[in-house]
C-alpha positions as CSV (number, residue, x, y, z in Angstrom):
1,X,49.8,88.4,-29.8
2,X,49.9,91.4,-31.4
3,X,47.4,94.9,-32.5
4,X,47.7,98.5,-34.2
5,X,46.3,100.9,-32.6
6,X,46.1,103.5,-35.2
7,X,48.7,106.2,-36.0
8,X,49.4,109.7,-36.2
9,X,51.5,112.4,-37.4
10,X,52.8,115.8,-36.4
11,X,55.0,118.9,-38.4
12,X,57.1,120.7,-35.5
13,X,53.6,121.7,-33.5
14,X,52.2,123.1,-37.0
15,X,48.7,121.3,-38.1
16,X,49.5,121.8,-42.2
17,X,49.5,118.9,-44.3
18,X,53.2,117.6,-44.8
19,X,55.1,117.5,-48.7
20,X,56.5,114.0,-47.1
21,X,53.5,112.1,-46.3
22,X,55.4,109.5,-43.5
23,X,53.7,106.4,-42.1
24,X,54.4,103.8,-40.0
25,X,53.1,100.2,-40.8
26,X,52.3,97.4,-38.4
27,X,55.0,96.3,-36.0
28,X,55.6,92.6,-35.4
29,X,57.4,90.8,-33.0
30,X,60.2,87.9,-33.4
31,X,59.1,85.7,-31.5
32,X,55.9,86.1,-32.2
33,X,54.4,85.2,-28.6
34,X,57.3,86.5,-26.4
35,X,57.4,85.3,-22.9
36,X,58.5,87.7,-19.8
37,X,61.9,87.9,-19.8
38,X,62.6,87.1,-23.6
39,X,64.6,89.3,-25.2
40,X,61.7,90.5,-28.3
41,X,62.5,92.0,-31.6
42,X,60.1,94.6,-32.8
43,X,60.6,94.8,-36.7
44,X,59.1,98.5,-37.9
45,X,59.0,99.7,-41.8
46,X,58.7,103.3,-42.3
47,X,57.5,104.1,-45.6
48,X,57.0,107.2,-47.9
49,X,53.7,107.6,-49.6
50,X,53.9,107.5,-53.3
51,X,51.6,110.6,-53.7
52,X,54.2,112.8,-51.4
53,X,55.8,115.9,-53.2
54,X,59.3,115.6,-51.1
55,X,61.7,113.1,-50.0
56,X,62.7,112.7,-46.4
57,X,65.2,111.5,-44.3
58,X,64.5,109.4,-41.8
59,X,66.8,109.9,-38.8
60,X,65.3,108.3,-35.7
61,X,63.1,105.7,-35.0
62,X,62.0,104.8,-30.9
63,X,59.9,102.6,-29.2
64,X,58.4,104.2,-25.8
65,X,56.3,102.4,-23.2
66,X,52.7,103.3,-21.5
67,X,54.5,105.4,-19.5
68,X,56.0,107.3,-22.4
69,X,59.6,106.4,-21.4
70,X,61.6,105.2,-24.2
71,X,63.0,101.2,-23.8
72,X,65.0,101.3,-27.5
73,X,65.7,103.7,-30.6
74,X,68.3,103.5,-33.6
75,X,69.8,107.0,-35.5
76,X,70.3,107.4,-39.3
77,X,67.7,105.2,-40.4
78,X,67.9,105.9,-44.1
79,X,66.6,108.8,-46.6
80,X,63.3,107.7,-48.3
81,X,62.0,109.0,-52.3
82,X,58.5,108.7,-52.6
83,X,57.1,105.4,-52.6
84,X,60.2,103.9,-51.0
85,X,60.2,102.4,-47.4
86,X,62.5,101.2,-45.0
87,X,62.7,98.6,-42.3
88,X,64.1,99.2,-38.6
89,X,64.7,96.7,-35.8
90,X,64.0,97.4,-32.0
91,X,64.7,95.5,-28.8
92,X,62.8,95.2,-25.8
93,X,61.7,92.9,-22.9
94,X,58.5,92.8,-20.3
95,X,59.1,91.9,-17.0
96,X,55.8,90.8,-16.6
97,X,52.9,88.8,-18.8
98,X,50.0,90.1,-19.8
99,X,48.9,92.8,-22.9
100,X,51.8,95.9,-23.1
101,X,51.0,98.5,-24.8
102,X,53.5,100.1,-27.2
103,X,54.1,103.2,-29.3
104,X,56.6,103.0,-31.7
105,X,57.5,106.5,-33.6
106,X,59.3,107.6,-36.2
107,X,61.0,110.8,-36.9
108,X,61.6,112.4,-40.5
109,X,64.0,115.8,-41.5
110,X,61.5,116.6,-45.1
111,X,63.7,117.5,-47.6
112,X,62.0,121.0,-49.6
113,X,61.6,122.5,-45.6
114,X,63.9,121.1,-43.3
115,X,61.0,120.1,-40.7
116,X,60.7,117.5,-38.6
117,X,57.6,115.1,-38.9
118,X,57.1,112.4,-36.4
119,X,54.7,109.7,-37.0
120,X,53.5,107.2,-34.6
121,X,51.9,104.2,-34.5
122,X,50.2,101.8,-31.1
123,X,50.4,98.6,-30.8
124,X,49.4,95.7,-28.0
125,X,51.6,93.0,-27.5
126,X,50.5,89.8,-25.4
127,X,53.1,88.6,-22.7
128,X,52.5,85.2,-21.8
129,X,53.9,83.6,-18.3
130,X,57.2,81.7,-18.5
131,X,56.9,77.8,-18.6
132,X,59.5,75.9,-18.6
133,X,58.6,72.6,-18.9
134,X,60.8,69.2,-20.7
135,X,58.6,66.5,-22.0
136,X,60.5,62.9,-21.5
137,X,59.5,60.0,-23.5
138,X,60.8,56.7,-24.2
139,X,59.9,53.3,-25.4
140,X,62.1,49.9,-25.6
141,X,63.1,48.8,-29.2
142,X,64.2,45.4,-30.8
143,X,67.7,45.7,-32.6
144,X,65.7,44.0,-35.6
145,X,64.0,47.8,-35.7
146,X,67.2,49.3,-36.8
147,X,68.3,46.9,-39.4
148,X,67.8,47.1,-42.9
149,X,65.4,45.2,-45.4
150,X,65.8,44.0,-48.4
151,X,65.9,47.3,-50.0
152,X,68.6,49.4,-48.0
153,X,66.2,51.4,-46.3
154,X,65.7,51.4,-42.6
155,X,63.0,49.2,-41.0
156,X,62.5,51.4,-38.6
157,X,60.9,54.0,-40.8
158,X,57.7,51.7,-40.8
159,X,57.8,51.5,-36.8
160,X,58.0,55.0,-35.8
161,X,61.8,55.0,-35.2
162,X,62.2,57.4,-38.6
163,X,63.2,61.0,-38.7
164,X,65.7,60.2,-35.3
165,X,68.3,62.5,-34.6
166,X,71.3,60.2,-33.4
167,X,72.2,56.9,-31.8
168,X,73.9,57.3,-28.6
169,X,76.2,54.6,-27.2
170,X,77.7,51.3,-28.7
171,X,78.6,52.0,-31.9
172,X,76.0,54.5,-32.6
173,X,76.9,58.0,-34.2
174,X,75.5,61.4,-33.7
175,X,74.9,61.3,-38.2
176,X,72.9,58.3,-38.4
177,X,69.7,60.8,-39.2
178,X,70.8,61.5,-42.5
179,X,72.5,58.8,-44.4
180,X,73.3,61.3,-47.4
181,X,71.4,59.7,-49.7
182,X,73.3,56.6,-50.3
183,X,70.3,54.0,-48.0
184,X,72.8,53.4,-45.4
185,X,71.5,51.7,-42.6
186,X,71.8,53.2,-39.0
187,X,74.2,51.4,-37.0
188,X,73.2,47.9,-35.1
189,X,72.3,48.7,-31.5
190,X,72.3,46.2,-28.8
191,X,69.5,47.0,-26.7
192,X,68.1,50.6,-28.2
193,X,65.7,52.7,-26.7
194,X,63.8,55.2,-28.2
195,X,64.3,58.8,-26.1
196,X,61.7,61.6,-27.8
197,X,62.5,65.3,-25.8
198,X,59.6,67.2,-26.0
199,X,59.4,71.1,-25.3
200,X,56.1,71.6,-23.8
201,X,57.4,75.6,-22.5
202,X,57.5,78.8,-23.6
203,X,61.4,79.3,-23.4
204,X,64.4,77.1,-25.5
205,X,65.8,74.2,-23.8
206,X,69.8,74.5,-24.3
207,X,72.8,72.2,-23.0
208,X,70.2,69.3,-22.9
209,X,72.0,65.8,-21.8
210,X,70.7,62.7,-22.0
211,X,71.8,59.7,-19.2
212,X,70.5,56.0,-18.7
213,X,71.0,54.1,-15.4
214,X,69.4,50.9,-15.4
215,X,68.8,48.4,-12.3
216,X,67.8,44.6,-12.3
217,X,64.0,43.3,-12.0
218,X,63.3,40.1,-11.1
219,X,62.8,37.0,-13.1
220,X,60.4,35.2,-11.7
221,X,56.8,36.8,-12.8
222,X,56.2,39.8,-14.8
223,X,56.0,41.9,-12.2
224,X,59.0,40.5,-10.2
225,X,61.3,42.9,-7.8
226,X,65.1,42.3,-8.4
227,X,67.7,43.1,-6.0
228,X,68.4,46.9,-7.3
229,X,72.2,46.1,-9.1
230,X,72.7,48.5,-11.0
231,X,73.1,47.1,-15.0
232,X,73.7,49.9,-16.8
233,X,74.7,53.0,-16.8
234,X,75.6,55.1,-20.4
235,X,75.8,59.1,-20.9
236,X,75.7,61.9,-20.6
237,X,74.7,62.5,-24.1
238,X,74.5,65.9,-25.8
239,X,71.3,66.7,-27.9
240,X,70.7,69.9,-30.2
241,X,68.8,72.9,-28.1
242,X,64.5,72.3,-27.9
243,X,63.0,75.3,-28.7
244,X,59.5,75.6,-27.2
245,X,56.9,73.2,-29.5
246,X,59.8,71.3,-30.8
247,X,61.2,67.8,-30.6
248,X,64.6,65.7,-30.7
249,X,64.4,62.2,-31.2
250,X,67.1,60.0,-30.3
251,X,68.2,56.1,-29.6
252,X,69.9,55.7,-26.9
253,X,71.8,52.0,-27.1
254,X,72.0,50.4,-23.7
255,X,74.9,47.9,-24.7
256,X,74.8,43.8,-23.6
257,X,72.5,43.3,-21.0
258,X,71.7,39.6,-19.6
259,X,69.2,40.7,-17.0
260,X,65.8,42.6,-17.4
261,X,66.4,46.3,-15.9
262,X,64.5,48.9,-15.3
263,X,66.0,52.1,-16.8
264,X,65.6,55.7,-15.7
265,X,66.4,58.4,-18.6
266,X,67.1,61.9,-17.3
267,X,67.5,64.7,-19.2
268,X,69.3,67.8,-18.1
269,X,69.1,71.2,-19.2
270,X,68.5,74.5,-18.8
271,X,66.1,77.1,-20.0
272,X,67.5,80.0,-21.7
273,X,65.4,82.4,-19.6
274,X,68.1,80.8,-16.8
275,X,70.8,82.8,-19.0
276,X,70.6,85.9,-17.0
277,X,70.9,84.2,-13.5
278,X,73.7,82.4,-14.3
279,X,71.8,79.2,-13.9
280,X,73.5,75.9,-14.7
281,X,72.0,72.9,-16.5
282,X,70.2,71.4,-13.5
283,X,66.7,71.0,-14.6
284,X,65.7,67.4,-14.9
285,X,62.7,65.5,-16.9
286,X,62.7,62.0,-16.2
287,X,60.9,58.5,-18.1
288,X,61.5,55.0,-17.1
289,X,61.5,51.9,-19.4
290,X,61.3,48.4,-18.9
291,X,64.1,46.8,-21.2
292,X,64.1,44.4,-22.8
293,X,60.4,44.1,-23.3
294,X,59.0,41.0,-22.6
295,X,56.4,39.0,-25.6
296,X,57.0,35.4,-24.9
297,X,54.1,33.9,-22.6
298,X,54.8,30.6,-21.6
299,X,51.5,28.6,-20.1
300,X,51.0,25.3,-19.2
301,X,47.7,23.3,-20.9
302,X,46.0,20.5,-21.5
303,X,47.5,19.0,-18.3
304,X,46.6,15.5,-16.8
305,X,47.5,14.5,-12.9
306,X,48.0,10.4,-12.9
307,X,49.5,8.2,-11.0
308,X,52.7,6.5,-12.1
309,X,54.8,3.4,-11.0
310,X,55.6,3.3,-6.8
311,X,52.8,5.4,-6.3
312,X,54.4,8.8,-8.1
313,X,51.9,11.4,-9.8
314,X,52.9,11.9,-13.4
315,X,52.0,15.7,-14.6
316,X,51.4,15.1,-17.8
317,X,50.8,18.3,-20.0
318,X,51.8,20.7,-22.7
319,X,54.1,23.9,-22.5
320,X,52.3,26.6,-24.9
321,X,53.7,29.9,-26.0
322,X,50.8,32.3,-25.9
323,X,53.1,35.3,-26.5
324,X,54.4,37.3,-30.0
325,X,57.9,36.8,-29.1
326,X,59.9,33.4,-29.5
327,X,60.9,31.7,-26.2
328,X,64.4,29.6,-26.3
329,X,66.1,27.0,-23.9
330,X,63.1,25.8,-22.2
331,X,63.4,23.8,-18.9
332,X,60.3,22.5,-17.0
333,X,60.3,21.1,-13.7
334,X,58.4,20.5,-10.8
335,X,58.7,23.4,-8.0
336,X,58.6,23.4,-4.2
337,X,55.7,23.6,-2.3
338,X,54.2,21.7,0.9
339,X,53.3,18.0,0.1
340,X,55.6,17.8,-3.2
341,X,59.0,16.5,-3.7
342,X,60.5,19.3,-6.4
343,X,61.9,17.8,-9.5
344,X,66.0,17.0,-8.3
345,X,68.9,18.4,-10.2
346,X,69.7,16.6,-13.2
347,X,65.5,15.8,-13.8
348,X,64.4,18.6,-15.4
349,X,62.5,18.3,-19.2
350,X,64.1,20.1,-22.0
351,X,61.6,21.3,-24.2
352,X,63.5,23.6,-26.4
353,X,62.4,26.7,-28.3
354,X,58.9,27.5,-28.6
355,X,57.6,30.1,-31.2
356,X,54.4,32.6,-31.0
357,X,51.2,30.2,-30.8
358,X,53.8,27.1,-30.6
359,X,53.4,23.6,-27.8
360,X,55.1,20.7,-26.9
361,X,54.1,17.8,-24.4
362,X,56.4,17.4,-21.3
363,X,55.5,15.3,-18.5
364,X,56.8,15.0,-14.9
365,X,57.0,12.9,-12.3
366,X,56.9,14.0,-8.5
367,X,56.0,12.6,-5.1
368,X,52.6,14.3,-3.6
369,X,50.9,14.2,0.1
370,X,47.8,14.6,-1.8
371,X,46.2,15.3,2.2
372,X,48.8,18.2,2.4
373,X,49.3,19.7,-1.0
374,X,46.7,21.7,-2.8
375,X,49.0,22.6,-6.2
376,X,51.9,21.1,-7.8
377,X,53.7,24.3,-8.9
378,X,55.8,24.1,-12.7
379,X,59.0,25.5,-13.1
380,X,59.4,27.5,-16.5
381,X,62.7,28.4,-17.0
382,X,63.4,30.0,-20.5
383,X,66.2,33.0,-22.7
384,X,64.1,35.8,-24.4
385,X,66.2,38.3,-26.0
386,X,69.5,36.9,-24.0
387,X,67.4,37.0,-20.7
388,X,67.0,34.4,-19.0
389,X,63.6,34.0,-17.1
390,X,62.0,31.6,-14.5
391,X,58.5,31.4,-14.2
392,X,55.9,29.1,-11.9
393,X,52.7,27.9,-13.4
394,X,50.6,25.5,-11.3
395,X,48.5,22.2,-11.7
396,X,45.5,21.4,-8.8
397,X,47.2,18.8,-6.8
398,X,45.4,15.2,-7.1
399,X,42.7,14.7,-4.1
400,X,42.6,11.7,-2.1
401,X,40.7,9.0,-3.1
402,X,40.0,6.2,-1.1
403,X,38.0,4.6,-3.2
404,X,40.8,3.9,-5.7
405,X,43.8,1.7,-4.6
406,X,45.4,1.1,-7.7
407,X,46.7,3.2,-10.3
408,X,44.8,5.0,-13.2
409,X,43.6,9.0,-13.7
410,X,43.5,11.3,-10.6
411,X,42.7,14.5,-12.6
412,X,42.3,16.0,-15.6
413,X,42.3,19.6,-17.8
414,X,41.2,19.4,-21.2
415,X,40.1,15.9,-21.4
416,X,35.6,15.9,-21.5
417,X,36.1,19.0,-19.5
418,X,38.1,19.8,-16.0
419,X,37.9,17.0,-13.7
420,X,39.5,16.7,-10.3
421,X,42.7,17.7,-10.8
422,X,40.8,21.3,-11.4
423,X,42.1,23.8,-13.6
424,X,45.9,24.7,-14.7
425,X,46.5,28.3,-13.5
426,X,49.6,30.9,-14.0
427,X,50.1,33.9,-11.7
428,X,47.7,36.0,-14.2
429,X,45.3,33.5,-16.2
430,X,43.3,30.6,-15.6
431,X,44.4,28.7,-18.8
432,X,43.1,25.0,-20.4
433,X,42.0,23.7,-23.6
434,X,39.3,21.7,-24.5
435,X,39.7,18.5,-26.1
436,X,42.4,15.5,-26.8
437,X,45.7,16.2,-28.0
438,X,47.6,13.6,-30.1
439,X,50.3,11.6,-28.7
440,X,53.6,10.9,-30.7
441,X,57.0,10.3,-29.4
442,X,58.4,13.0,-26.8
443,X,61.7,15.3,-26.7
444,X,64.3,14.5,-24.7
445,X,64.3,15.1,-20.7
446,X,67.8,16.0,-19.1
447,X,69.3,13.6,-16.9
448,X,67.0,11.1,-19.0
449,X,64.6,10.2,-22.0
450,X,61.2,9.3,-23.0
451,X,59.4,7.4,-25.6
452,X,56.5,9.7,-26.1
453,X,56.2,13.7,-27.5
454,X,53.0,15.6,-28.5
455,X,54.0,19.4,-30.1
456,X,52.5,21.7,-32.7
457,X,50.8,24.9,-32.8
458,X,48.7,26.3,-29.9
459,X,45.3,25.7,-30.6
């Protein structure tokens, strides 16, 4: 922030109106809002009015403080006709925020006389604090975000990806942000993420690195805890100076990974206001990511508890995918859990790959202590995005039922309502559908086969 504060003139003490009529026009500042400490650039033009009667030479030109003591000058500024003017640069810094006042001056040799005239001119500049302060953001991409359409123009223009800076890692360059006109496509990442450095200071960012470390999370659940391996680990990667108010944004590639890691970005850097102490790069923002992100959400519906031949309970249900991403290699299975025999090796049901909104039937058979169990617990074991994940849904165990000796129904979801069995649950949800559901003939079970299948879209 910047004000003039007037200005004046004076001929060697005398009070007579000048031939060379000198003046001193408003001062601004590069940058504009200068920070304590910032070297500031106070750009002056001196001009002669075109109604003077002399020339002048214009052979100093200072900046003095509130205190009157001069902080910058230049000599031989230039000679100036009438209506001609001049520009002059002068340097400063504050060593502390707030409004500084200034008085710039101006000193002119007239050419008819040979006096001096000085003109000044005041002007307030506002300091403001130092901040430095690195904004850190990042988000978890599919590699179908950086491939082309039909077109030859990025996809990843219509998702937010456009205007990046450079891929990092794999096979990524630091060019891909300009393709020189020719629709090239940026490179293929494996598992990109998104990095956006964001200067939220006053003061540049410079020698700002970029590094990902990534560690395993656990399979089981969405909110699983894995066992802290570390997974990744790419950088450092060198990104273009952040001046205060601007951005960079990058992708980062993380390469192959087969297990879901969390991943720290940290950026490094240093303010430029660290310059003067010698400082090193070793301020850090940090943003953590989730990769790869997670859309499949397998569920378990429809489910009926029966009992089969020798006195087994038959689960007999459908696996639903009530996510936006596709689910592939799906194994079902009947878990461990007090009162129930878990599915053996070799006994598990196949179901396959299961789009967005997609089911198929799978049933199981299991040995339950109906007085001792309260929920037979499914196994969901399915690859998303080359991760394999392992998930437990659960069915109300049958309750005992002395009144029935033989075989028939013990409970059912979705058939006239919930009956005994009570409802089918995951570790988030309370999930079942309404109605009957077609029977046809079912996929195949590993370690064995069936003669029945019921699949289709998710109701």
């Amino acid at each position: 922030m910047l004000a003039a504060v007037g200005g004046a003139f004076a001929i060697g003490g005398a009070a007579a109106v000048p031939d060379a009529r000198i003046t001193v026009g408003e001062v601004g500042t590069s940058p504009s809002d200068p920070t304590v400490g910032e070297r500031t650039a106070l750009n002056v033009t001196v001009s002669n009015s075109g109604g003077s009667d002399a020339a002048a030479n214009v052979t100093e030109v200072r900046v003095r403080n509130a205190d009157g003591d001069v902080l910058d000058s230049v000599s031989g500024v230039g000679a100036l006709s009438a209506g001609d003017s001049l520009d002059a640069t002068l340097w400063t810094a504050f060593e502390e925020p707030g409004e500084r006042r200034l008085t710039v001056e101006a000193v002119a040799n007239q050419s008819t006389s040979g006096e001096l005239v000085t003109v000044s001119r005041d002007t307030v500049i506002d300091v403001r604090p130092t901040q430095v302060a690195l904004d850190l953001r990042t988000r978890a991409l599919d590699p179908e975000d950086l491939r082309s359409d039909d077109d030859g123009e990025a996809s990843a223009g219509d998702l937010g990806v456009g205007g990046i800076q450079g891929i990092f890692g794999g096979g990524g360059g630091l060019d891909t942000g300009d393709a020189g006109g020719q629709g090239d496509a940026p490179p293929i990442a494996d598992s990109p993420v998104e990095v956006t450095v964001v200067n939220t200071g006053t003061t540049t960012a410079d020698r700002v690195s970029l590094r990902a470390v990534g560690t395993a999370v656990g399979g089981d659940g969405a909110n699983g805890s894995g066992d802290g391996t570390e997974t990744v680990s790419v950088g450092p990667f060198v990104v273009e100076d952040v001046a205060p108010g601007e951005e960079r944004r990058v992708i980062v590639d993380l390469g192959p990974l087969d297990r879901r890691s969390e991943v720290t970005v940290t950026a490094a850097f240093r303010a430029d206001t660290d310059q003067r102490n010698e400082r090193g790069a070793d301020r850090t923002a940090e943003s953590t990511v989730t990769y790869p992100v997670r859309e499949a959400t397998p569920t378990v519906t429809d489910a009926t508890v029966r009992e089969g031949e020798d006195g087994a309970v038959v689960v007999d249900a459908n696996l639903g995918n009530a996510g936006n991403g596709e689910l592939t290699g799906a194994v079902v299975s009947v878990g461990d859990a007090p009162g129930v025999e878990p599915t053996p090796t070799g006994g598990e049901y196949f179901v396959g790959t299961l789009g967005a909104s997609d089911f198929v039937g799978f049933d199981l058979s299991t040995a339950v202590n109906a007085s001792v169990a309260d929920e037979i617990p499914i196994r969901v074991t399915y690859t998303e995005r080359g991760v394999r994940y392992t998930e437990t849904l659960t069915v109300a165990a049958p309750e005992p039922d002395d009144d029935d000796a033989g075989g028939g129904a013990l409970g059912r979801i979705g058939v006239g309502g919930v009956g005994a069995a009570g409802a089918v649950a995951s570790g988030f949800a309370l999930l079942g559908l309404a109605g009957a559901v077609g029977v046809a003939v079912r996929t195949g079970r590993v370690g064995g086969s069936t003669a029945r299948r019921r699949d289709g879209s998710a109701p």
